[in-house]
C-alpha positions, -999 to +999 in steps of 0.1 A: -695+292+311-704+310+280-699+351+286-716+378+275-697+405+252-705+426+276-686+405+307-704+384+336-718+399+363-720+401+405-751+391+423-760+403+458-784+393+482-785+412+508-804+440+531-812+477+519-780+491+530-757+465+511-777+466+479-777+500+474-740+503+482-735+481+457-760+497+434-741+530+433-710+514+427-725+500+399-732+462+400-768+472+394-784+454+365-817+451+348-824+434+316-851+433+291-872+411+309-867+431+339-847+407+359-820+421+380-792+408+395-798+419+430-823+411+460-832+430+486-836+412+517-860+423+552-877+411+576-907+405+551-892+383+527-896+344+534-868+320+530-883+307+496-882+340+479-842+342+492-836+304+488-854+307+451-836+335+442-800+324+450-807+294+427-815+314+396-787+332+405-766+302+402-780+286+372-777+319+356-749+319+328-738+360+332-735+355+365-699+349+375-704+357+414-728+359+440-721+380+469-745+375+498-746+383+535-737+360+558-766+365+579-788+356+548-768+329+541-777+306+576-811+312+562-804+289+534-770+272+546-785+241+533-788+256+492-751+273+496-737+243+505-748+223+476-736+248+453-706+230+443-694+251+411-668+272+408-688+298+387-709+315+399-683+316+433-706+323+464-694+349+488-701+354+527-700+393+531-708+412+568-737+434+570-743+468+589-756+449+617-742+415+614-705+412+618-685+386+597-680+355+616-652+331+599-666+298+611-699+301+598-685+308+564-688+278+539-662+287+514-640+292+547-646+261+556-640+242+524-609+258+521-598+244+554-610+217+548-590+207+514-560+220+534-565+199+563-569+221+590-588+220+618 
């Protein structure tokens, strides 16, 4: 992975609340073409729009992770889980209203799987 100068940066996907949590923490970024590095995610947006956007994520090169809510993750299990890289890492995060629930986490269950548990 070739970084920037400036470092890589964190991708969310996530609802209103997340994002902008994360926004005035800082992750925020917008480039010159005006792409940014975050999606907002309600009950409007279809799962192509998510599905499409966590792939450019992925493929992007000054990404180094991808934080997105769990409960947006089920929508596009099937994309996370052929994400096989190690950068960008993909991370399962709880929402306001969706608690985090180990066993629906892929990188959980990779985990325990290479470990051999159960």
């Amino acid at each position: 992975m070739a970084m920037s100068p400036e470092g890589a940066l964190i991708a969310v996907i996530a609802d209103e609340d997340t994002i902008t949590g994360f926004l005035l923490a800082g992750v925020g970024h917008v480039d010159l073409r005006k792409n940014t590095n975050y999606l907002v995610v309600d009950s409007r947006t279809n799962v192509r729009t998510i599905e499409a956007k966590f792939k450019e994520f992925t493929s992007r090169e000054d990404i180094a992770i991808v934080l997105i809510s769990q409960n947006v993750a089920s929508m596009i299990r099937h994309a996370i889980e052929q994400h096989t890289k190690a950068v960008p890492s993909v991370l399962e995060i709880p929402s306001k209203d969706h608690p985090y629930e180990p066993s629906q986490d892929s990188l959980l269950t990779r985990v325990k799987h290479i470990l051999g548990a159960q």
